[in-house]
N, C-alpha and C positions, 0 to 999 in steps of 0.2 A: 398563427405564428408568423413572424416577421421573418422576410426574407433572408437569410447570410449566405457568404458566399463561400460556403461548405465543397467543398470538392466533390464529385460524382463520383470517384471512389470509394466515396463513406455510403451509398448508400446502397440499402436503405434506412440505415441509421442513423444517417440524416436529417431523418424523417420522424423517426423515436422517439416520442418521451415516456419514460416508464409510470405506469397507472399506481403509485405509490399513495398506500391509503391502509388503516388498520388491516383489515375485511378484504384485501388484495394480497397481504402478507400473510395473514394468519392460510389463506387458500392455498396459497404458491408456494410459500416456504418448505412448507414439508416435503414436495415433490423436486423440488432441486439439493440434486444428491452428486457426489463427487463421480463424474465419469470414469467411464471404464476406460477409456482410453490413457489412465494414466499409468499403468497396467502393462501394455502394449505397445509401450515403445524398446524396440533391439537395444538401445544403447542404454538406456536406466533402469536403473531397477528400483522401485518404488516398493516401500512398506510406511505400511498403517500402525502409529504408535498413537497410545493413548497417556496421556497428561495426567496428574489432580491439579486442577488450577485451586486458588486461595481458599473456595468454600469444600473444597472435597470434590467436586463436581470434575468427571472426566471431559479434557477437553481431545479430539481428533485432530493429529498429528499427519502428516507426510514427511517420510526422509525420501527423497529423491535424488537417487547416487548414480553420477553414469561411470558404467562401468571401468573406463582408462583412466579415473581417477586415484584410485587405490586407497589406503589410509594416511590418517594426517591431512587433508584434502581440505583447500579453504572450504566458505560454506555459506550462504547468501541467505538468513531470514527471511522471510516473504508474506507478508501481510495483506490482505487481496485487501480490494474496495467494493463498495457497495452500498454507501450512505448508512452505514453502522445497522443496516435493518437487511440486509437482502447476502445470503449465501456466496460461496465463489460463482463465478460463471465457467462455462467452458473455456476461454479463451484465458482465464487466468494462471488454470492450469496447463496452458497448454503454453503460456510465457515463461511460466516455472520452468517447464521443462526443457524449455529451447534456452532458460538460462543455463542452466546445468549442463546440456550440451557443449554450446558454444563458451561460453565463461570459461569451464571445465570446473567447475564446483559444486557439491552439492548443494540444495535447497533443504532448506525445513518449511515447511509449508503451514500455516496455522488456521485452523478452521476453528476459531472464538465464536460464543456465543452472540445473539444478536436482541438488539432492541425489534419491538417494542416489548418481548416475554420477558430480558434481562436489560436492565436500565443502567445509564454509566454507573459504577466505573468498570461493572464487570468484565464487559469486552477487552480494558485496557490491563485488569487484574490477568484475562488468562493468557493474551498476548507476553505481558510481563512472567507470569511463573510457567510457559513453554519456553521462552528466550531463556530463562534460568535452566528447565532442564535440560534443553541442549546442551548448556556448557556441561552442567554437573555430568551430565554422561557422553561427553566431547571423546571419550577415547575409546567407549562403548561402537559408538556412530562413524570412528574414522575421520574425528574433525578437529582441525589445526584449532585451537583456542584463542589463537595468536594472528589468527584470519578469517575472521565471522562478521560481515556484511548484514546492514537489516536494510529491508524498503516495503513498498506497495506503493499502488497508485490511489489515490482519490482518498475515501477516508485510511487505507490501507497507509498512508503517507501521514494523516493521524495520528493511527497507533504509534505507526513505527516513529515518529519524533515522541511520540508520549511516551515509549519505552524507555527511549535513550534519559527523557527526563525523569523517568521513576528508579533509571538502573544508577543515578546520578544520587538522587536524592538515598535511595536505602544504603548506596556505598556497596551496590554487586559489584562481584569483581571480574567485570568484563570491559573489553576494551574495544569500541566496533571502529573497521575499519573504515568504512563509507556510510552513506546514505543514500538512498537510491532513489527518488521521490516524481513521477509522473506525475504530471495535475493534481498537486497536493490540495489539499483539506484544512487551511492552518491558521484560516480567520475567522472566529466565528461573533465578529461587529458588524458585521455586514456591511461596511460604508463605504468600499473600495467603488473604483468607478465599475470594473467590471461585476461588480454584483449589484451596482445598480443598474449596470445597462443591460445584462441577458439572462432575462428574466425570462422569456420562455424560448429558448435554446433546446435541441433537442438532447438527446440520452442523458442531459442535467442541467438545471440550471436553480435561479436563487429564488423560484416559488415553491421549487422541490426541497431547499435546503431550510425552506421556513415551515417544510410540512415534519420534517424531522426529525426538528429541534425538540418540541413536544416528547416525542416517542422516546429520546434515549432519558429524557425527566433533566437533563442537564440543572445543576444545580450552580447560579454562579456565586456565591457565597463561599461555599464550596474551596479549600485549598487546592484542588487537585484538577479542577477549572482548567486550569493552563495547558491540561493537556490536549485538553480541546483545541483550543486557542494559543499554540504557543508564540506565535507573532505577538503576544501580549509580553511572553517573557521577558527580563531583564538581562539574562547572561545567555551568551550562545558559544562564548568562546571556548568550553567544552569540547564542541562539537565536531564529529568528525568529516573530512571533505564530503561536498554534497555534488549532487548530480541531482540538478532541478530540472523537469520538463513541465512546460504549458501547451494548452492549448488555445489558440486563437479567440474561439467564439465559446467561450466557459466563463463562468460567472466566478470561478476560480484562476480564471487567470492571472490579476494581480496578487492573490495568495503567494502563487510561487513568484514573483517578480519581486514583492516586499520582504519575504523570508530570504530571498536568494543576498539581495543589498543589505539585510539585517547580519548574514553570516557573514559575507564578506568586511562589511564594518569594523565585526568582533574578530577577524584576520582568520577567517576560515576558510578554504581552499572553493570556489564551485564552481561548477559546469555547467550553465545554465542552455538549457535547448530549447527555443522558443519556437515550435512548430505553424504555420500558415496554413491557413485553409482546414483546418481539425477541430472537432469540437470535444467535451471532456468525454472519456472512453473510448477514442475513436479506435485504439486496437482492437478491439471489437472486432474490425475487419479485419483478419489477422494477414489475407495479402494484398494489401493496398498499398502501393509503389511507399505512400508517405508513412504508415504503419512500417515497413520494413528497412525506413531510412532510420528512423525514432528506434527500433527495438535494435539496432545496428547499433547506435551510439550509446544506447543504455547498457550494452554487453562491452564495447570497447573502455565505457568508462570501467568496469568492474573488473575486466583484465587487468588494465592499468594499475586500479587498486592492490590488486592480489598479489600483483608482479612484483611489487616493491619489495 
């Protein structure tokens, strides 16, 4: 692995690159199960809701309510990452929850099934009819309808622009107020310079996003393609203000750099946070000085959203 000049903060995930392979997922997956910790924090109170996403199939839910928020409470979608094959991590859930803290809103938290057992578009079908039942049972949940947030980082930044593009096309009648987007997911041409320059980068880069591809069976003939890929898209001027984060040494770094100048183009509002010395994941370390500068501006943009 070539040398970058990764901060010693990040490590030893610095050092990381995840062993992604059939025969590594089929091992692993079933043993990474939602922590207990999420359980266990004074201030939220977390319950477990179950879904039917499009085929019947029950999809696992999180409402993550901190308690001084009450009802009517805006409410922040949250769609983890994980290259559309690997479960939440600990550190995901433990951003949800520090959203919902400091934001002061609740989270819905989506745990969608995973390639390589479910192939596109499934992941993006149960992302899509969770984001529906939240609204449909918004008063159920104690959640303002008129202040629902979606994001995730990496392909969780995927979904969530694929959602906004399918909640577009069916004509749901939902209306999000932000996007939230940490080291998005949002080219899949591969030709950017930073995908062809970090190629073995560690916690990810563009030999691992070509082991992937394979797995979710991605079809581009495919109408629905785009969700993949929406940097492909034609119209963005839908879209609601964004809060782009990169990382330095990611093979996804021009992702968010060319979506960020695409929305703006189309006169959409963004935040763009281009972080130094970080590779993709780096929250990972959830107290590393530049981890809690990043999760600082990702919670003031959401306030600011909410505020209005």
């Amino acid at each position: 692995m070539a040398k970058y000049l990764i901060k010693k903060e990040f490590f030893p995930f610095s050092h990381f690159k995840p062993p992604i392979s059939e025969g590594f997922l089929k091992m692993a997956v079933p043993f990474m199960k939602p922590p207990k910790l999420i359980y266990k924090d004074k201030e939220v109170i977390t319950t477990r809701q179950e879904v039917n996403s499009f085929d019947g199939a029950k999809i696992e839910c999180f409402l993550m309510s901190p308690k001084k928020v009450g009802d009517n409470a805006p409410c922040l979608i949250y769609i983890h990452g994980g290259g559309f094959v690997l479960p939440a991590a600990g550190y995901h859930y433990k951003n949800a929850i520090n959203y919902a803290k400091r934001v002061g809103c609740k989270v819905w938290f989506i745990n969608y099934r995973l390639a390589p057992r479910y192939s596109h578009p499934t992941f993006y079908e149960d992302c899509y009819f969770a984001t529906c039942y939240l609204h449909a049972h918004a008063k159920e949940f104690g959640v303002d309808v008129n202040k629902i947030g979606i994001g995730g980082d990496s392909a969780g930044s995927t979904l969530s622009v694929g959602v906004m593009m399918m909640v577009k096309e069916r004509e749901f009648p939902i209306k999000f107020l932000f996007q939230m987007l940490p080291y998005p997911f949002l080219d899949m041409r591969g030709v950017s310079e930073s995908n062809k320059k970090y190629v073995d980068t560690p916690m990810w880069n563009s030999k691992l996003s070509k082991k992937i591809t394979p797995m979710v069976k991605l079809d581009k003939s495919n109408a629905n393609y785009l969700y993949f890929s929406p940097i492909e898209a034609k119209d963005f001027g839908y879209l609601p203000p964004a809060y782009v984060e990169t990382a330095e040494f990611d093979c996804l770094h021009d992702d968010g750099i060319i979506y960020a100048q695409l929305l703006q183009n189309a006169g959409v509002r963004v935040t763009l946070n281009e972080t130094q010395g970080t590779m993709h994941g780096f929250d990972i370390k959830q107290k590393a000085p530049t981890t809690l500068k990043a999760l600082q501006s990702r919670i003031a943009f959401m306030r600011e959203q909410f505020n209005k």
